[in-house]
Backbone as ProteinMPNN parsed JSONL, in Angstrom:
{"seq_chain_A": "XXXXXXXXXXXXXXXXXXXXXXXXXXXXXXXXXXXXXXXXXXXXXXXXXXXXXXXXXXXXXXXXXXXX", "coords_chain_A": {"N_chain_A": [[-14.305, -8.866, 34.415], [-10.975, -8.418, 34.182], [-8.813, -7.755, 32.522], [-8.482, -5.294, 29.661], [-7.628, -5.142, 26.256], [-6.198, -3.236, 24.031], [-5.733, -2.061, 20.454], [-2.641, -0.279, 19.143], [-1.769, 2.041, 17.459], [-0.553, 3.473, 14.469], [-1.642, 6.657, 12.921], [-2.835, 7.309, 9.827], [-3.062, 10.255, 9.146], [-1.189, 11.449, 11.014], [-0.442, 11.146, 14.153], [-1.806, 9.007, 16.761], [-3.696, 5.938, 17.058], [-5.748, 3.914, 18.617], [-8.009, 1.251, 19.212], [-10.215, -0.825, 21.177], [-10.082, -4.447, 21.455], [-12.685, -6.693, 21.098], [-14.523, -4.788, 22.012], [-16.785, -1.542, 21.742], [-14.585, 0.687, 21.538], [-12.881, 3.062, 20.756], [-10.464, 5.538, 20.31], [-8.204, 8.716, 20.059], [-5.195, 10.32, 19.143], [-2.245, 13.098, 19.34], [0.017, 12.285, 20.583], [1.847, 9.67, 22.028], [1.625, 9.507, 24.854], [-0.254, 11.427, 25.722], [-2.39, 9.704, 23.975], [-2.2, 7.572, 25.938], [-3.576, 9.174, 28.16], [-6.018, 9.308, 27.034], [-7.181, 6.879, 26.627], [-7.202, 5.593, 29.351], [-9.521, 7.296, 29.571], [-11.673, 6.396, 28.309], [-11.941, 4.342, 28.758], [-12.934, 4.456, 31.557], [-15.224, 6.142, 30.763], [-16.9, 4.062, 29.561], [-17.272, 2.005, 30.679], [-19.298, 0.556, 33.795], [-18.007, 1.549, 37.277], [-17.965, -1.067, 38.679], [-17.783, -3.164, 36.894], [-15.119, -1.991, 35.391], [-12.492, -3.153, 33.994], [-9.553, -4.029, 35.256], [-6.796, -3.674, 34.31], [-5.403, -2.401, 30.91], [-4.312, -2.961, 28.808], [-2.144, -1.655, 26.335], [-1.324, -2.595, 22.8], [0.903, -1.83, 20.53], [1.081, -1.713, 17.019], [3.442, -1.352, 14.815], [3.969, -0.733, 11.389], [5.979, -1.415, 9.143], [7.613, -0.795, 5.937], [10.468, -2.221, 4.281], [12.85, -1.31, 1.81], [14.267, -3.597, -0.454]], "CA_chain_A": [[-13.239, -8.74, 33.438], [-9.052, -8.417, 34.409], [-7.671, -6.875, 31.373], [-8.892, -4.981, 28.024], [-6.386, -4.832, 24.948], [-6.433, -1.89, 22.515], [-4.732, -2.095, 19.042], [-2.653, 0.637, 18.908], [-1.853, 2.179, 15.611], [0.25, 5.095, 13.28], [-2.876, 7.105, 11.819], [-2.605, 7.775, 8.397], [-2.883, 11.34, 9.08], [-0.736, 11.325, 12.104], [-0.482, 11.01, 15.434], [-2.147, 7.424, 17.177], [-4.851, 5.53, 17.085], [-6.3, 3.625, 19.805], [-9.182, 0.79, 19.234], [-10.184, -2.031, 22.357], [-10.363, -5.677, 21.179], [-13.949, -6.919, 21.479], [-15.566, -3.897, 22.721], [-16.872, -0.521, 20.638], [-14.202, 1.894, 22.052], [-12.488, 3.973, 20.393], [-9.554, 6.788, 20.786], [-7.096, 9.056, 18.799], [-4.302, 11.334, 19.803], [-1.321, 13.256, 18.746], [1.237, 11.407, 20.986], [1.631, 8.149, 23.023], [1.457, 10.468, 26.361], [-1.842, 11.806, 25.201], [-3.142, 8.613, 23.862], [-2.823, 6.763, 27.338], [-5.029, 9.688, 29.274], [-7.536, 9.224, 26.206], [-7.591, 5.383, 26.785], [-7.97, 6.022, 30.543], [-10.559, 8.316, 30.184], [-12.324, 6.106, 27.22], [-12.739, 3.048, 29.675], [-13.656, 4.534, 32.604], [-16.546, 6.197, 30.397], [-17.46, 2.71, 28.768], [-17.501, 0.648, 31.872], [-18.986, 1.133, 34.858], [-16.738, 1.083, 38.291], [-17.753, -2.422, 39.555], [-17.088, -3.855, 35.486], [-14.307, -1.605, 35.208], [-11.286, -3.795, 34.226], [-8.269, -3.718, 36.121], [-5.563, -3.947, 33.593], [-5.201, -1.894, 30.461], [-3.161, -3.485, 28.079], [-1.624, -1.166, 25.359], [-0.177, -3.276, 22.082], [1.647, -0.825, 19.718], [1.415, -2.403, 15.899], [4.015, -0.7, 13.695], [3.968, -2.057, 9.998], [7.414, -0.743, 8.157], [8.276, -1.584, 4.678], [12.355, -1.615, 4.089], [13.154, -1.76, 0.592], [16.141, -4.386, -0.246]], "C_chain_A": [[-12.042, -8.086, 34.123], [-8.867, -7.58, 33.579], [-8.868, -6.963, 30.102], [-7.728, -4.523, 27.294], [-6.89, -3.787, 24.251], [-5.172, -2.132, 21.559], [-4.052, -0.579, 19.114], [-1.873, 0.852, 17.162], [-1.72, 3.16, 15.257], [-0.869, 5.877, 12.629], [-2.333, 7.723, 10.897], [-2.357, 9.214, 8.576], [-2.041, 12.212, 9.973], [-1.399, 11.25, 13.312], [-1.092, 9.246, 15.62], [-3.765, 7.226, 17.284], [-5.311, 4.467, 18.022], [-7.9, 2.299, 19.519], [-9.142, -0.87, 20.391], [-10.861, -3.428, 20.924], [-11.825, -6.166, 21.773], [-15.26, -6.019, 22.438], [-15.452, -2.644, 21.727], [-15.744, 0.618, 21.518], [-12.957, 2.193, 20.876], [-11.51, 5.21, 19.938], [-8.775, 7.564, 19.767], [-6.062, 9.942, 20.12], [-3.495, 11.307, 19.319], [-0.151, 12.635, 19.333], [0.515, 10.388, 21.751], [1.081, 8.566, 24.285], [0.023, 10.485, 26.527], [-2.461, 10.313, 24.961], [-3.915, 7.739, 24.932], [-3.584, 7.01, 28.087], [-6.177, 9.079, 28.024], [-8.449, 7.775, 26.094], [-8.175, 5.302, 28.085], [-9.625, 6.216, 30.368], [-11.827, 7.312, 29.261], [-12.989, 5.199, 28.037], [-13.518, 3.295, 30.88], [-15.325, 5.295, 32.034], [-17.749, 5.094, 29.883], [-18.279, 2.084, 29.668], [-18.181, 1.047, 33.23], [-18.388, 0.633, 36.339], [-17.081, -0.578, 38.313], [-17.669, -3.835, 38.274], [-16.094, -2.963, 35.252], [-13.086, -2.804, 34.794], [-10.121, -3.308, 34.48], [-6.638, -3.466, 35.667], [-6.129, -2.87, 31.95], [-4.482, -2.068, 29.711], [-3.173, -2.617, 26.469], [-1.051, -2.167, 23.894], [0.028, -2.369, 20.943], [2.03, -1.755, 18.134], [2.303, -1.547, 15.183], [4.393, -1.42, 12.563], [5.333, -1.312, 9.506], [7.715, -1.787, 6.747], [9.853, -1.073, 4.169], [12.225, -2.451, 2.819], [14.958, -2.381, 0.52], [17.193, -3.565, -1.057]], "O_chain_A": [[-12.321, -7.032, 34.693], [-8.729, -6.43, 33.996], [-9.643, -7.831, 29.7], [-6.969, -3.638, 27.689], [-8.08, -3.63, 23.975], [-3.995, -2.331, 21.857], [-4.849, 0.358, 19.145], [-1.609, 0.124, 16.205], [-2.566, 4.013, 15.526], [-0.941, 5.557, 11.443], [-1.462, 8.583, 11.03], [-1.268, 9.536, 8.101], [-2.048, 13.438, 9.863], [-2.614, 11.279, 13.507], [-0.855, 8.389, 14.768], [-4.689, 8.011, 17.499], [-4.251, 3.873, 17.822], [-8.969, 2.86, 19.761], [-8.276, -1.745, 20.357], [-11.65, -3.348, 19.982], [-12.03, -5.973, 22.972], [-16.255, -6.314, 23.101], [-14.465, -2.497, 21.007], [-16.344, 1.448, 22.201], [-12.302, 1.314, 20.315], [-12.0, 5.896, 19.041], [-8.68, 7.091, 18.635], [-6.155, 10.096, 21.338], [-3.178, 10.288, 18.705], [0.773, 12.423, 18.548], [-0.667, 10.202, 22.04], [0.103, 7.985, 24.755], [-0.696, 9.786, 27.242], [-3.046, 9.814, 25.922], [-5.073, 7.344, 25.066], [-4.274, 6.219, 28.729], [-7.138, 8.396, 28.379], [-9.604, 7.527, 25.747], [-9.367, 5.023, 28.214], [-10.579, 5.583, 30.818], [-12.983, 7.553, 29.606], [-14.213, 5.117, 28.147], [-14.49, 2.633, 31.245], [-16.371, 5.104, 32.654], [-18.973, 5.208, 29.829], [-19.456, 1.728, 29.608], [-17.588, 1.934, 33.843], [-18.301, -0.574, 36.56], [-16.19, -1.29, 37.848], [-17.548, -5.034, 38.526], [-16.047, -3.236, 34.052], [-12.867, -3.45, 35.819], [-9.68, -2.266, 33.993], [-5.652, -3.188, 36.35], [-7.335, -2.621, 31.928], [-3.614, -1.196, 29.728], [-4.008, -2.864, 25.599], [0.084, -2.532, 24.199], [-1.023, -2.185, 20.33], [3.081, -2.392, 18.057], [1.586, -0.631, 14.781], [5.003, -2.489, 12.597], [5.239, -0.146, 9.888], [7.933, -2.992, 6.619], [10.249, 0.037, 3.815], [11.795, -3.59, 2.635], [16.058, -2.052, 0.964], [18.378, -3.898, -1.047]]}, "name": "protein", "num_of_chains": 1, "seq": "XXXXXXXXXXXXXXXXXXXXXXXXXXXXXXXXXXXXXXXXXXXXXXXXXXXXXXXXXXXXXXXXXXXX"}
């Protein structure tokens, strides 16, 4: 495996939320900064080195509702 995606995501209660596309992982954190070691640190616990994937792909969903 090349690349794993994570949803990222506003938590209701603040700060971010963090979950990989087709795999059980996991994450939270109060900023983006933070988030990215906690993604780091999430995969390299998941996977081990020689399935490690090489890529890391972040996607940042923000939903907004603007009233007309």
């Amino acid at each position: 495996m090349s690349e794993i995606v994570f949803l990222v995501e506003d938590a209701a209660e603040g700060g971010l939320i963090a979950r990989a596309l087709g795999h059980s992982i996991f994450t939270e954190a109060d900023s983006y900064d933070e988030l990215r070691e906690h993604v780091r640190d999430a995969v390299q616990c998941h996977f081990d080195e020689d399935d490690r994937p090489s890529i890391i792909r972040l996607h940042y969903v923000k939903d907004e509702v603007l009233a007309a």
